[in-house]
DSSP file (Angstrom, degrees, kcal/mol; ACC not computed):
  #  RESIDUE AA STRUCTURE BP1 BP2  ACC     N-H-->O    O-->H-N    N-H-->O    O-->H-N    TCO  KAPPA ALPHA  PHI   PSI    X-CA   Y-CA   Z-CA
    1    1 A X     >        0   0    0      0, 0.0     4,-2.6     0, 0.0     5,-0.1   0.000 360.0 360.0 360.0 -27.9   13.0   -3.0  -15.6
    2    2 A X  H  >  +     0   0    0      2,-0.2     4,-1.2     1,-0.2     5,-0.3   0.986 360.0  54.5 -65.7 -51.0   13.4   -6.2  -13.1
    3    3 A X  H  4 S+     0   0    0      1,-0.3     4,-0.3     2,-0.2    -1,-0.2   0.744 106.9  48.7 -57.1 -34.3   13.7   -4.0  -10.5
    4    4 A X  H >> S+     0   0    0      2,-0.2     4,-2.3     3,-0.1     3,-1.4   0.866 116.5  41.3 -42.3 -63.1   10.3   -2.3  -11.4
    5    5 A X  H >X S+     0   0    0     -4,-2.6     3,-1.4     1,-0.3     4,-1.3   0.974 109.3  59.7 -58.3 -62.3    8.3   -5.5  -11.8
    6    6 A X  H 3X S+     0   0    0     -4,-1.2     4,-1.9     1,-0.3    -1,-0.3   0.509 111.6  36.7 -27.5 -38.5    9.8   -6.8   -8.9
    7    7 A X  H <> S+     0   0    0     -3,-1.4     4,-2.0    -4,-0.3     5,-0.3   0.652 112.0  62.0-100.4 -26.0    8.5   -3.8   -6.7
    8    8 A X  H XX S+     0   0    0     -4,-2.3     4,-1.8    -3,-1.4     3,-1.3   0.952 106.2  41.3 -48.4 -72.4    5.4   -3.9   -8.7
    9    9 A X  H 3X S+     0   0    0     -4,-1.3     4,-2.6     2,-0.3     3,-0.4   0.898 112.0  55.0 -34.0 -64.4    4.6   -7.7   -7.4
   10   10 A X  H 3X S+     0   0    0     -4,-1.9     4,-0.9     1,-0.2    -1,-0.2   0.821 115.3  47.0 -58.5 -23.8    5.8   -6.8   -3.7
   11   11 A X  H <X S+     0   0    0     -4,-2.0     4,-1.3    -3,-1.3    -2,-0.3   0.847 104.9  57.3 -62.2 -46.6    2.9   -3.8   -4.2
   12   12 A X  H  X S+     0   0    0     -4,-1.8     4,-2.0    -3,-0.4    -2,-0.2   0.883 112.8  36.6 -40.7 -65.7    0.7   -5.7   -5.3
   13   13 A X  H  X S+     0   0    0     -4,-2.6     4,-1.0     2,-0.2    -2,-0.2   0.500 102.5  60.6-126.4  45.5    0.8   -7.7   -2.6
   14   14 A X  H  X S+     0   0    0     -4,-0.9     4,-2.5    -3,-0.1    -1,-0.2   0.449 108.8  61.0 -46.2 -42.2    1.3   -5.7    0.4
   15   15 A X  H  X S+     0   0    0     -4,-1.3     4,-1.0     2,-0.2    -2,-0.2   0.886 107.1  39.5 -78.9 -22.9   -2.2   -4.4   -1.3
   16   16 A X  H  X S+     0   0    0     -4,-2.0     4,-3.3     2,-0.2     5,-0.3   0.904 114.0  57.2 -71.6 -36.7   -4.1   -7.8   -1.0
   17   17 A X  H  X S+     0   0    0     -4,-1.0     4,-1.4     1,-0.2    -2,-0.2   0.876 105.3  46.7 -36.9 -51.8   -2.4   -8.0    2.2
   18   18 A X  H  X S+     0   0    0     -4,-2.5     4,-2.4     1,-0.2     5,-0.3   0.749 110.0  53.6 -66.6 -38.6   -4.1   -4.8    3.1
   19   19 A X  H  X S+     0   0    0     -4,-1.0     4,-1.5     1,-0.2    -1,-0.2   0.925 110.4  53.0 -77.7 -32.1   -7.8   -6.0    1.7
   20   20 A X  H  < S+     0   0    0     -4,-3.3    -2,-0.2     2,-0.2    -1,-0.2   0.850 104.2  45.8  -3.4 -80.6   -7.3   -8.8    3.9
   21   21 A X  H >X S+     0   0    0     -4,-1.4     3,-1.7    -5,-0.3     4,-1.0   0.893 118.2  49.2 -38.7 -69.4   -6.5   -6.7    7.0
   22   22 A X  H >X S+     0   0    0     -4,-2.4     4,-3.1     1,-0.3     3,-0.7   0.863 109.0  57.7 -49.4 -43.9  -10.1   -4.3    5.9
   23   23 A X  H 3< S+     0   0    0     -4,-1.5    -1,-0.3     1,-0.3    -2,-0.2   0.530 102.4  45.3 -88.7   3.8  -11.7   -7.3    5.5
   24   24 A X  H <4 S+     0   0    0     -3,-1.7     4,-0.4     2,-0.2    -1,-0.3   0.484 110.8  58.6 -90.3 -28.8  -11.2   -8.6    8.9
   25   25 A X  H <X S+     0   0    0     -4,-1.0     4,-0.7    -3,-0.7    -2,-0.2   0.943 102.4  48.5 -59.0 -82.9  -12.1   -5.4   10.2
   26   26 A X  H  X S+     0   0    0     -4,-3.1     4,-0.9     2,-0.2    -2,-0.2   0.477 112.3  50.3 -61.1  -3.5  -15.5   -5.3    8.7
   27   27 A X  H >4 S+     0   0    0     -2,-0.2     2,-2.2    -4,-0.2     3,-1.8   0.633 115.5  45.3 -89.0-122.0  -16.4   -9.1   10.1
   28   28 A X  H 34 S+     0   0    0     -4,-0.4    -2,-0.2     1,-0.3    14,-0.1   0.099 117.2  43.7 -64.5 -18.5  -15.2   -8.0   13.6
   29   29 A X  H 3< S+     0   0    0     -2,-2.2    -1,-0.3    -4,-0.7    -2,-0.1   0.921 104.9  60.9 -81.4 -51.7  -17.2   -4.8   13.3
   30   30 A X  S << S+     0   0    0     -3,-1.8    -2,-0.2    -4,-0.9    -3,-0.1   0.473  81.0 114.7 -63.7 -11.7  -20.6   -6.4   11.7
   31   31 A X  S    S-     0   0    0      2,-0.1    -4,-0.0     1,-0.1     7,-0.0  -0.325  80.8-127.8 -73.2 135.1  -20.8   -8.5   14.9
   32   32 A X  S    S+     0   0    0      1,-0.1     2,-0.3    -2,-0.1    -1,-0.1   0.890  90.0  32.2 -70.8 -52.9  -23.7   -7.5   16.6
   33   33 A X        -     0   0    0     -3,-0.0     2,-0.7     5,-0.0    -1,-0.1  -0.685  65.8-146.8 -88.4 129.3  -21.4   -6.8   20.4
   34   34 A X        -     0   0    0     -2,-0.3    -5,-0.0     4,-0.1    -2,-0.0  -0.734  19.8-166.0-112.4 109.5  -18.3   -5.8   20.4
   35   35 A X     >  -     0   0    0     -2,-0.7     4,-1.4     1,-0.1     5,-0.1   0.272  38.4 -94.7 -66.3-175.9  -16.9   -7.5   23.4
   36   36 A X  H  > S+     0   0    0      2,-0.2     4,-2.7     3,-0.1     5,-0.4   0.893 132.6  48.0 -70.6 -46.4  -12.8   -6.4   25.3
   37   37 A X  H  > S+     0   0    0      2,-0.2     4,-2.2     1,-0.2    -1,-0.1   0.958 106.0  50.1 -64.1 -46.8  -11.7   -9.2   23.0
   38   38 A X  H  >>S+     0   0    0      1,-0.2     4,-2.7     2,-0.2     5,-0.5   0.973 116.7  46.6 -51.2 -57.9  -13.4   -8.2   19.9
   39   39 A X  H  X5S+     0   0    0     -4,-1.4     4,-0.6     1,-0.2    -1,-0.2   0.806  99.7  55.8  -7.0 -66.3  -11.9   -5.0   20.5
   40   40 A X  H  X5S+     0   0    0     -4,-2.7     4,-1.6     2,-0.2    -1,-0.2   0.795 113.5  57.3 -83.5 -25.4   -8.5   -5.9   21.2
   41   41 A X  H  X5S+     0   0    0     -4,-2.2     4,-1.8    -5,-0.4    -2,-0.2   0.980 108.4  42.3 -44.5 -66.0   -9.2   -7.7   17.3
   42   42 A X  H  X>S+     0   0    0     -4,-2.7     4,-1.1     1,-0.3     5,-0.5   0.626 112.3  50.3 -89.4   2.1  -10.0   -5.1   15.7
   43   43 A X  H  X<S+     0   0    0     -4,-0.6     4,-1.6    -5,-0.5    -1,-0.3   0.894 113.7  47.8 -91.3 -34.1   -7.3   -2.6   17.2
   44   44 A X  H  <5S+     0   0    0     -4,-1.6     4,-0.4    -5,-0.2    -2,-0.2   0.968 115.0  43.5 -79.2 -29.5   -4.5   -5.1   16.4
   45   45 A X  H >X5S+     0   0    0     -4,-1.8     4,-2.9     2,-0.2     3,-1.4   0.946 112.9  57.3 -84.2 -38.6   -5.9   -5.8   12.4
   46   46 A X  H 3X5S+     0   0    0     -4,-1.1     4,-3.1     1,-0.3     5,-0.3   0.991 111.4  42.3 -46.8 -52.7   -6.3   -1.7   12.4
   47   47 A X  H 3<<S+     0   0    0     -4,-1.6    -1,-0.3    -5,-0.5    -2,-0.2   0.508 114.7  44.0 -91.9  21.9   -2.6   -1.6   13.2
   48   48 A X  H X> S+     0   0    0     -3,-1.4     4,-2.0    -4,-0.4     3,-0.8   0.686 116.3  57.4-101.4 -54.4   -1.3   -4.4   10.9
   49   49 A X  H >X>S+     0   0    0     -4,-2.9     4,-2.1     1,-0.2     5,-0.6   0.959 109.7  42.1 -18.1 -82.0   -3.8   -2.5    8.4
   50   50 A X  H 3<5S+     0   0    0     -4,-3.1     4,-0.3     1,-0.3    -1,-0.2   0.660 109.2  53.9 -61.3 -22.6   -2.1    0.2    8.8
   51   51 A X  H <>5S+     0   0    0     -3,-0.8     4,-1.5    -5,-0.3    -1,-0.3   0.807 107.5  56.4 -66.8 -32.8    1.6   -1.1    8.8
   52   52 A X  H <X5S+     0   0    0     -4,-2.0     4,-1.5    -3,-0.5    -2,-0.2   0.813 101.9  51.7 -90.1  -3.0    0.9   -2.7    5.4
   53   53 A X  H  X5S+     0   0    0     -4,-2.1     4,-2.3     2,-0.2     5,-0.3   0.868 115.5  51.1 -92.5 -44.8   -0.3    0.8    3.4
   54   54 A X  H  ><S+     0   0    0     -5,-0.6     4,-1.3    -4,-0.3    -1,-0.2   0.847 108.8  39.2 -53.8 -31.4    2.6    1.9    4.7
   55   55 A X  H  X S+     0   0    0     -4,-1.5     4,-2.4     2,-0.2    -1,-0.3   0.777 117.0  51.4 -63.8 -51.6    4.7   -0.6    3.6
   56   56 A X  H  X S+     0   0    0     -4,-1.5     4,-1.5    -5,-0.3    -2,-0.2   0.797 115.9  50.5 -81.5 -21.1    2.5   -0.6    0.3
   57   57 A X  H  X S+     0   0    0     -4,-2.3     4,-2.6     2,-0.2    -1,-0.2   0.919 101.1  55.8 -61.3 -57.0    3.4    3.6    0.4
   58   58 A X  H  X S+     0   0    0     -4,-1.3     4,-1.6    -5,-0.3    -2,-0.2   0.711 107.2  54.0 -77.7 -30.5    6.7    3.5    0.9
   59   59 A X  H  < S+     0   0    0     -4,-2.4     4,-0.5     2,-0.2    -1,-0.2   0.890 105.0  47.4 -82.1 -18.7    6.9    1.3   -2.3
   60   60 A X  H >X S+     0   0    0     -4,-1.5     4,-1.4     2,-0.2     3,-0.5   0.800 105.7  62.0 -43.2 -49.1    5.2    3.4   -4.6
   61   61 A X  H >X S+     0   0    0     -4,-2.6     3,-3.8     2,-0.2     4,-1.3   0.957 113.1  44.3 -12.5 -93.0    7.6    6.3   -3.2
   62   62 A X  H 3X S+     0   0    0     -4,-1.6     4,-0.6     1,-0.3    -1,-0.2   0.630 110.9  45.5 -22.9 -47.4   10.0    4.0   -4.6
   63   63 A X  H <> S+     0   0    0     -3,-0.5     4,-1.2    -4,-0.5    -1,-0.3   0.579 109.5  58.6 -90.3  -5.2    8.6    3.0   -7.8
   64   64 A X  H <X S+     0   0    0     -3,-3.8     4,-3.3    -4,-1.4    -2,-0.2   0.887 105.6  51.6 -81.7 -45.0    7.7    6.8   -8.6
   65   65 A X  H  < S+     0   0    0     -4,-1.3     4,-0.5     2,-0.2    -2,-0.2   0.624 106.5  52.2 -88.3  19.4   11.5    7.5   -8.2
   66   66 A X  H >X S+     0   0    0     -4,-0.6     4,-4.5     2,-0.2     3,-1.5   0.867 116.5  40.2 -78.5 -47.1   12.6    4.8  -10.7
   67   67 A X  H 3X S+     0   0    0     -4,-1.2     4,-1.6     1,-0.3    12,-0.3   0.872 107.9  58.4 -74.3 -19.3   10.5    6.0  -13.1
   68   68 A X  H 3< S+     0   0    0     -4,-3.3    -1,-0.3     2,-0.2     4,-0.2   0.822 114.6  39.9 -55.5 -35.9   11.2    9.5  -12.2
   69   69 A X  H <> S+     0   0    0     -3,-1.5     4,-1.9    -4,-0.5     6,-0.2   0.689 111.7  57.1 -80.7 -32.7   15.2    8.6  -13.1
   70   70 A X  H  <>S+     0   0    0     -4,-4.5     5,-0.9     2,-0.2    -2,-0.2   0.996 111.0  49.3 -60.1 -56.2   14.0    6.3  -16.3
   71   71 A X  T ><5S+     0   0    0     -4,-1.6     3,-1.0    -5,-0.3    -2,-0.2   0.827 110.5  44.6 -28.2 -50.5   12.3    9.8  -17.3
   72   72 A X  T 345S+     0   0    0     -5,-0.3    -1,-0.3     1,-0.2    -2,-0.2   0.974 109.0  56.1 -82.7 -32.6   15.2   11.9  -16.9
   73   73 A X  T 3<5S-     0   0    0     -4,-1.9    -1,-0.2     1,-0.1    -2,-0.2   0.441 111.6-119.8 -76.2  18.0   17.5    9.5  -18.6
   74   74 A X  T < 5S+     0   0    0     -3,-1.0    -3,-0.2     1,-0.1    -1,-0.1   0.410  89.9 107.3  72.0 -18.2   15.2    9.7  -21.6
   75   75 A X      < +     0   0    0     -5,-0.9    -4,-0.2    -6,-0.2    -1,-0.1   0.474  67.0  76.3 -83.0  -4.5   14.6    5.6  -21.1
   76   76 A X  S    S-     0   0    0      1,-0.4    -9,-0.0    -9,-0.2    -8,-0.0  -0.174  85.5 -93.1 -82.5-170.7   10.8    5.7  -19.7
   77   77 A X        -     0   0    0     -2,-0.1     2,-0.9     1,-0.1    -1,-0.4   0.118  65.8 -89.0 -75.6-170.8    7.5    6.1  -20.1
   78   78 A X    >>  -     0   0    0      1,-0.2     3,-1.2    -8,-0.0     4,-0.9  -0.833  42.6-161.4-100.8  98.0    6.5    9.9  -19.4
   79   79 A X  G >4 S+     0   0    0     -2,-0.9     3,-4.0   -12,-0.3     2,-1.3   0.892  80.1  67.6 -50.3 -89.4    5.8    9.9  -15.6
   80   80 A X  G 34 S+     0   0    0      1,-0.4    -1,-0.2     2,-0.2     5,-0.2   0.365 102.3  49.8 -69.3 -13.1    3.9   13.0  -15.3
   81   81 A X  G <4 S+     0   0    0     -2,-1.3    -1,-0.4    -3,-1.2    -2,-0.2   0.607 124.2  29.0 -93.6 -10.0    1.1   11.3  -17.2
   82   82 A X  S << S+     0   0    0     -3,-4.0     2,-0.3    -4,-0.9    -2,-0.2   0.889 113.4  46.5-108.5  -8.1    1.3    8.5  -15.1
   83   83 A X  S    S-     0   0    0     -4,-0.2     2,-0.5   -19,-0.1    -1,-0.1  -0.770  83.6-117.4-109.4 151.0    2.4    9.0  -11.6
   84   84 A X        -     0   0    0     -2,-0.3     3,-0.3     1,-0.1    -3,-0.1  -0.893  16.7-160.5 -92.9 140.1    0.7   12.1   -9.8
   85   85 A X  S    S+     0   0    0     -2,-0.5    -1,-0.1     1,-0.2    -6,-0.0   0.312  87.3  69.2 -86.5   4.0    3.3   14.9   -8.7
   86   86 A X        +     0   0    0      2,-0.1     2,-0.5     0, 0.0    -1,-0.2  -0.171  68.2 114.6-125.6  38.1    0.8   16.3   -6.2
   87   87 A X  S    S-     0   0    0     -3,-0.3    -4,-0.0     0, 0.0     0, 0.0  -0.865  75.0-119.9 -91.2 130.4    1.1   13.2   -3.9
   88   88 A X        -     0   0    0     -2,-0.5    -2,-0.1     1,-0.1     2,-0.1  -0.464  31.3-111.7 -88.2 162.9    2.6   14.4   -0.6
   89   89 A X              0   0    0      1,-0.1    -1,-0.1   -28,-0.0     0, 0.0  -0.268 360.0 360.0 -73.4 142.5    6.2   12.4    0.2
   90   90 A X              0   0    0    -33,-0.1    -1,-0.1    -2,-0.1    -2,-0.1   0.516 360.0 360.0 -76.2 360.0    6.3   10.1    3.2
């Protein structure tokens, strides 16, 4: 169960990280010119964006197959009402 909060928390915030990221996009966008520099802004926070949902991917992966193993061992919740099975695998 630690190991579960524990990946919860580091999900958690890999996903503020990520609203962060967006939200630093959309100030850099709203600007009326986007200048080489502005640019070169929003192409590096796109691709930190885009490291951290991966990052934030690759733990849910994870936290679907603890609970996928709590499940089979009879000690979880019922994954198939909580997790969706029609997410495709990283």
């Amino acid at each position: 169960m630690e190991k579960i909060i524990g990946n919860l928390d580091k999900a958690k915030l890999k996903l503020d990280e990520a609203f962060f990221y967006l939200d630093e996009i959309e100030e850099l966008i709203q600007e009326d010119e986007l200048n080489a520099d502005a640019g070169a802004k929003v192409s590096q926070a796109a691709g930190r964006l885009t490291a951290e949902l991966s990052a934030l991917s690759s733990r849910v992966a994870e936290l679907e197959d603890i609970l996928t193993a709590l499940d089979s061992q009879g000690g979880g919740p019922d994954v198939g009402d909580s997790v969706s099975q029609d997410r495709p695998r990283d």
